[in-house]
N, C-alpha and C positions, 0 to 999 in steps of 0.2 A: 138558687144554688143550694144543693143537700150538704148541708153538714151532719158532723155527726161529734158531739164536744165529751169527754170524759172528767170527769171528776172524782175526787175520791180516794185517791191511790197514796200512798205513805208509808214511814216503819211502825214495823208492829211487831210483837214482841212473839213468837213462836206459841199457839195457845190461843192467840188473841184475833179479832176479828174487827172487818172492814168491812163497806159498803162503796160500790164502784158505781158511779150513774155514766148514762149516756142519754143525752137530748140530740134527737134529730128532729132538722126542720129541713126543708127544702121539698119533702115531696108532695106530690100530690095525692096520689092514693098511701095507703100501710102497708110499709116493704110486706114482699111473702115473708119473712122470718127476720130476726133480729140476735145477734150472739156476740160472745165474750171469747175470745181466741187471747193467748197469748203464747210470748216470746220468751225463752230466758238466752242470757249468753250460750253463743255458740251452738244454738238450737233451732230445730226449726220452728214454727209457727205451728200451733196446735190449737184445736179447738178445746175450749173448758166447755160451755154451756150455750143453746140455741134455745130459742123459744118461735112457734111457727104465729101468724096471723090467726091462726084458729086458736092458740092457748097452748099446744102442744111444746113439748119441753124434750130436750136429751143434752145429757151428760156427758161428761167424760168418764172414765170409770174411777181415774184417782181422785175424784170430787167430790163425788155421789155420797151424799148424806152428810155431807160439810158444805157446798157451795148451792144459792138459790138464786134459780133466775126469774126474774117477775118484770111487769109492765106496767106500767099506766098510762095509758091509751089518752087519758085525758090533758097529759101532758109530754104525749108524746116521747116518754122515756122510757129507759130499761135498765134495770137493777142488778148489779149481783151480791147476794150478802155472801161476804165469804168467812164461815165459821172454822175452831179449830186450824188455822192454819200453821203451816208446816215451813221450814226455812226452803225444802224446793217448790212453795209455790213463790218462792223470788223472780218477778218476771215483768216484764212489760206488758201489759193489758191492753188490747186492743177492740172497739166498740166496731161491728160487723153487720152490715142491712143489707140483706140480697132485694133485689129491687126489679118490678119487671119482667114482662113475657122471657127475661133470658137471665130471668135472676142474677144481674150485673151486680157484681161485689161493690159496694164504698164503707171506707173505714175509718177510723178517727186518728186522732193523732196518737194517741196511747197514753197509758198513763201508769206511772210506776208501782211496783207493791214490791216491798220486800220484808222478807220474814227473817227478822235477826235480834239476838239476845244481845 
């Protein structure tokens, strides 16, 4: 069965900075790509950060050069460090594995970040 568990998520003070993991097990091969979407209230769902099987990486553009997404493969995880944060990255984090000749979405349960003084 794929899961996909997030960890990581908390307050943090505007300035300050977090570390989001996701561990996926369940597949057999390494999804095509792996990413960090989130939600805030009354929003939709937007992509932060993707990383592909090959290494290959893209951003969102409010991110870029504040949020890092990385892998370790030997643990089947995926990282995001998010530096410099801002009270609107308050949102719900969710961990993204396209999987599959049809790139079939599964996702994790999410995990909370909010950015408040």
């Amino acid at each position: 069965q794929v899961q996909l568990v997030e960890s990581g998520g908390g307050l943090v003070q505007p300035g300050g900075s977090l570390r989001l993991s996701c561990a996926a097990s369940g597949f057999i091969f390494r999804p095509n790509a792996m990413g960090w979407y989130r939600q805030a209230p009354g929003k939709q769902r937007e992509l932060v950060a993707a990383i592909t099987r090959g290494g290959n990486t893209n951003y969102a553009d409010s991110v870029k050069g504040r949020f890092t997404i990385t892998r370790d493969n030997a643990k089947n995880t995926v990282y995001l460090q998010l530096n410099s944060l801002k009270p609107e990255a308050t949102a719900v984090y969710y961990c993204n594995a396209k999987y599959g000749a049809n790139a079939n979405d599964y996702w994790g349960q999410g995990t909370q970040v909010t950015v408040s003084s």
